[in-house]
N, C-alpha and C positions, 0 to 999 in steps of 0.2 A: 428370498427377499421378503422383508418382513417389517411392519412400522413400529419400538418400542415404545408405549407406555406405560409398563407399567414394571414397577423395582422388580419381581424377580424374574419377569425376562430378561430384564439387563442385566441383572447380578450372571445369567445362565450366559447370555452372548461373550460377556465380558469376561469370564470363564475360560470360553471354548478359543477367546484372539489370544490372554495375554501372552502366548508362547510364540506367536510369529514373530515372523524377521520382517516383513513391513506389511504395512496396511496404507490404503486408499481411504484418504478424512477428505470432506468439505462439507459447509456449514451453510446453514440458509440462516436471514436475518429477518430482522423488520427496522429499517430508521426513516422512514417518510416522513412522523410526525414527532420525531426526538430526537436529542443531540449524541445519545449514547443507542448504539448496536442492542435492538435486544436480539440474544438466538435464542432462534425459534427449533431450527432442528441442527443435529449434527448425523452425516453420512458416514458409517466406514463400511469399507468393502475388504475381503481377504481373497484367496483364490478361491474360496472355497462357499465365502458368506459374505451376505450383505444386508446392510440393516438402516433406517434409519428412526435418529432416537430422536423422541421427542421432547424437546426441552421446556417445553409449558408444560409440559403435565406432571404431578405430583410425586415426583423422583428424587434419588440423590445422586448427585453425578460424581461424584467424590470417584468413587471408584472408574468411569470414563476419563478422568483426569487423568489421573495414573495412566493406564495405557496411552496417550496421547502426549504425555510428558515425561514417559519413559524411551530414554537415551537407545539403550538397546535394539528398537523396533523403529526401523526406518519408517516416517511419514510422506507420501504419493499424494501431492497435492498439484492445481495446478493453477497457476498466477496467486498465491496465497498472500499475499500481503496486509488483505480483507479480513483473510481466515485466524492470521498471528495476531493479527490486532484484535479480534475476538476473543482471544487467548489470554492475550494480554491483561484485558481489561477484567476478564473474570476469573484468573488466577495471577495478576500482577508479576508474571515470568512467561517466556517465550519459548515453547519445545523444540528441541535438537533433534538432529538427524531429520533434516528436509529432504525431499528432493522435489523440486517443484519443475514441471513435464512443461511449463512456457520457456523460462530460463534456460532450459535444458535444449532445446526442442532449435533453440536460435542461434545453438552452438554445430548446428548440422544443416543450418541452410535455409530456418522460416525467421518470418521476420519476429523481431522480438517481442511483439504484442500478439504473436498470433491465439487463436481463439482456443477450445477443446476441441468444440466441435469439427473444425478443418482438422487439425492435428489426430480425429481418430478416423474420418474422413480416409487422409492421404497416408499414414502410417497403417492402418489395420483394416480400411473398406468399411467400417462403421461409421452408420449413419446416425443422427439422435434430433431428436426436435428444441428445440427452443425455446419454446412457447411461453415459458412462465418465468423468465428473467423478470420479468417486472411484479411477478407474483405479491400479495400481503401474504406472506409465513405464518404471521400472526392469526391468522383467522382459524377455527378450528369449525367443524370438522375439516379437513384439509383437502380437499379435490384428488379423486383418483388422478388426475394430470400431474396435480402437481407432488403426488408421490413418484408416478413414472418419471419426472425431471429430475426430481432429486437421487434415485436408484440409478438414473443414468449417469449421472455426474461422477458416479465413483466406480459404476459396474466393469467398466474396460480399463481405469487408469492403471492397474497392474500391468496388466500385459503392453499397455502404450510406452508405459515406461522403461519394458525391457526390451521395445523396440527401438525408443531412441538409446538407449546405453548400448548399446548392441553399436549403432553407428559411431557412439561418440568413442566405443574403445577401438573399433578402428580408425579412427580419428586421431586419437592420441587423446582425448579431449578432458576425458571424464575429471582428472585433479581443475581443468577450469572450471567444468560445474560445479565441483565440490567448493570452490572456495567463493564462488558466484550463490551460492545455496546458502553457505554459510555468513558472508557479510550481509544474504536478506535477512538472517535472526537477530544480528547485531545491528541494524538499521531500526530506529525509534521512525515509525511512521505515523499519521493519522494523530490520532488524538491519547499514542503513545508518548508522545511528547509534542505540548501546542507552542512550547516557546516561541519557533518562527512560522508560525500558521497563517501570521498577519501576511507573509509572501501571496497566500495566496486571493486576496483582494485585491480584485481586476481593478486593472487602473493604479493602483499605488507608486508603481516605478516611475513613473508618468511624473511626478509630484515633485515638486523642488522641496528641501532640505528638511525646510523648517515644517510646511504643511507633512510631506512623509511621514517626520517625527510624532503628526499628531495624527495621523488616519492610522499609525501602528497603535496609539495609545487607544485610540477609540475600537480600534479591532480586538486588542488586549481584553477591555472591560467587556465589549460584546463575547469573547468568546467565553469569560470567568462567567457570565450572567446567564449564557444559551447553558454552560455545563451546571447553573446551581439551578433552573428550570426545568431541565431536561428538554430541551425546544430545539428546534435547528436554530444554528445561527441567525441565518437568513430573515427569518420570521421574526426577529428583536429588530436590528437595522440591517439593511440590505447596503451590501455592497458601494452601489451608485449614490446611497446616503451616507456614507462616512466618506466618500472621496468628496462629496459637495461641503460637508461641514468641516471637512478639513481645510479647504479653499475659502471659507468664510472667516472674516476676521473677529466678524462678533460672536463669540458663546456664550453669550447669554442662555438662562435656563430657557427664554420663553424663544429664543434662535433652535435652540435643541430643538425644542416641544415638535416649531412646526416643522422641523426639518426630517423628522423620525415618525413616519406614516401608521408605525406597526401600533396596534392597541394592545398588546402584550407587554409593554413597558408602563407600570403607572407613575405618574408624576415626581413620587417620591425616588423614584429612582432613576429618573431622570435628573433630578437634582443632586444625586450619589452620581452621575458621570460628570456633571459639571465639576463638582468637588474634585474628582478624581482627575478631567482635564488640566485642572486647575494649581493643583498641587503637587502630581506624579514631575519629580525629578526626572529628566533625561537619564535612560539606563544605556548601555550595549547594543542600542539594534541593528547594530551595521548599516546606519545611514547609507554610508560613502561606498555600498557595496561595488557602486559600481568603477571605485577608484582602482582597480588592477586591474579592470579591460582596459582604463583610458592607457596607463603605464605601457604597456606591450606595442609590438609592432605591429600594424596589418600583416606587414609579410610576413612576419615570425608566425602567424597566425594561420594567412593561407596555406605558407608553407608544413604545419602541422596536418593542419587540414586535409592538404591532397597528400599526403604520405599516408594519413590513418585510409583514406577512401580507396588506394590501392591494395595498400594492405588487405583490407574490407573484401575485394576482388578478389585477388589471391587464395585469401582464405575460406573463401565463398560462405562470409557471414556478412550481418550487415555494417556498416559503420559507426553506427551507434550503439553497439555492444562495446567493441574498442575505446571507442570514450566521446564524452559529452562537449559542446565548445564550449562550459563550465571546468569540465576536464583540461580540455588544450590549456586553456587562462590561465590555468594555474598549474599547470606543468611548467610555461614559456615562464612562469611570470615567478616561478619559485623549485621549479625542477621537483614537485614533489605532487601528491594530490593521487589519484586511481591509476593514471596513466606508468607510475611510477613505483606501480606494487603487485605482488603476486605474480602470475604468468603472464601479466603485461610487461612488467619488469624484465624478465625473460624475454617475450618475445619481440618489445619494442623500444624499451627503455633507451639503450644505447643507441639505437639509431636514429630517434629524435635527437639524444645531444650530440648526436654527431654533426644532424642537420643545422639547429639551431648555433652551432659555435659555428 
């Protein structure tokens, strides 16, 4: 176990991995005080070594790239979603050949959000601390602690992972995690893609038609404004103030001024949102989302319902792997959507429209 910083330790590590057949990656960040991810470290572990690299220090990572985005070496990550989006944002492409030990992990019987820490817990008797989830990464020099959090994050994930593939091939399991592994590379999550990011401004649904139409426009301009600052969202207008001036009939500049708390907006650009409330044509935002819940039947609904929650039993996974009541809606409501692809298709497809007709 060793911390890089400096180029030709890592030219020498980076050396001794690129020939495995997979490696143990997870990434420490910093975004408390910015709208974009900085990483601060990146973990890999092989059977044999583990390292973690440090990415503020005076490096070129070009070559970690590579290994990391190289198809050939399976990637041991676990709940990565955080980790791709990291990927994402500082090589504009997302690395193949996942396998990520949550996903995996809830195709053999834990709940789908389960942690690491219980999964190496109850799969391998390892225990690990916690402590620095909330850690700043950012800060240098870096605490003996929060080196041991990070060498732990990656030290067991090999061997965890050939714990649960071990159950899932007597399962029969393993092409579902593979194609559950695989739609997580091809899902734009986070601020891979913000188009409908407005969804997640509490309270919005809440909103009749026309206000919606403007708390998404106002969430738009906040989120283009938090990305050209580098700020968190939140810290320009908060949430609870784009659903109240959406419900306000006056927008005036000086309605904005006193509706928007944050002192990180200066006036002049609070006059660039007026303009922009002002002028921004109605686009695409699926106002009426909610029009193919109303279309469907309750009972078309319960009855998907309790057939996915046996199945669920049966299978001894949970129900919300089998699919979302986003999923059901649009199975019932157009016979197509998750519930209608891959080994769901297989193993349920037919028997909802059996039910259903």
């Amino acid at each position: 176990m060793y911390l890089i910083e400096e180029q030709e330790s890592l030219d020498h590590f980076l050396s001794d991995i690129k020939n495995e057949e997979c490696i143990g990656v997870d990434t420490e960040f910093a975004r408390v005080k910015t709208y974009y991810p900085k990483l601060c470290l990146v973990q890999i572990a092989t059977p044999s070594l583990i390292a973690c690299i440090d990415c503020l220090s005076d490096i070129d990572l070009d070559g970690l790239w590579e290994i990391i985005f190289d198809e050939k070496i399976e990637k041991i990550m676990h709940s990565c979603s955080q980790d791709i989006e990291i990927f994402f944002l500082n090589k504009q492409d997302v690395p193949q050949n996942i396998f990520d030990t949550q996903i995996a992990a809830a195709f053999i019987g834990y709940s789908s959000q389960v942690g690491f820490k219980e999964l190496l817990e109850k799969e391998l008797n390892i225990t690990i601390e916690k402590s620095q989830t909330r850690s700043d990464w950012s800060k240098r020099p870096l605490a003996e602690a929060q080196l041991e959090y990070a060498f732990d994050d990656v030290e067991d994930i090999i061997e965890l992972s050939s714990s649960i593939k071990e159950k899932l091939i007597k399962l029969d399991r393993n092409e579902w995690v593979s194609e559950e592994c695989e739609n997580l590379i091809h899902k734009k999550t986070g601020l891979m893609d913000t188009s409908e990011i407005w969804k997640k401004t509490k309270g919005i649904n809440k909103l009749r038609n026309n206000q919606r139409r403007l708390a998404i426009l106002l969430s738009k301009w906040r989120e283009e404004k938090a990305a050209e600052k580098d700020l968190p969202r939140k810290w320009l207008i908060d949430d609870g103030e784009i659903i109240s001036i959406a419900k306000n009939e006056d927008l005036s500049v000086e309605t904005l001024m006193k509706s928007i708390s944050s002192n990180r907006l200066k006036k002049d650009e609070i006059k660039d949102l007026h303009h922009f409330l002002q002028n921004t044509e109605e686009t695409d935002f699926s106002l009426n989302q909610d029009n193919r819940r109303r279309k469907i039947k309750e009972e078309d609904l319960k009855a998907v319902s309790g057939y996915l929650e046996s199945r669920s039993i049966e299978l001894g996974i949970n129900k919300d792997i089998l699919g979302s009541k986003k999923d059901m809606i649009k199975f019932i409501s157009e016979r197509s959507g998750k519930l209608n692809e891959g080994w769901r298709k297989k193993l349920i497809s037919e028997d909802l429209k059996t039910l259903l007709d």
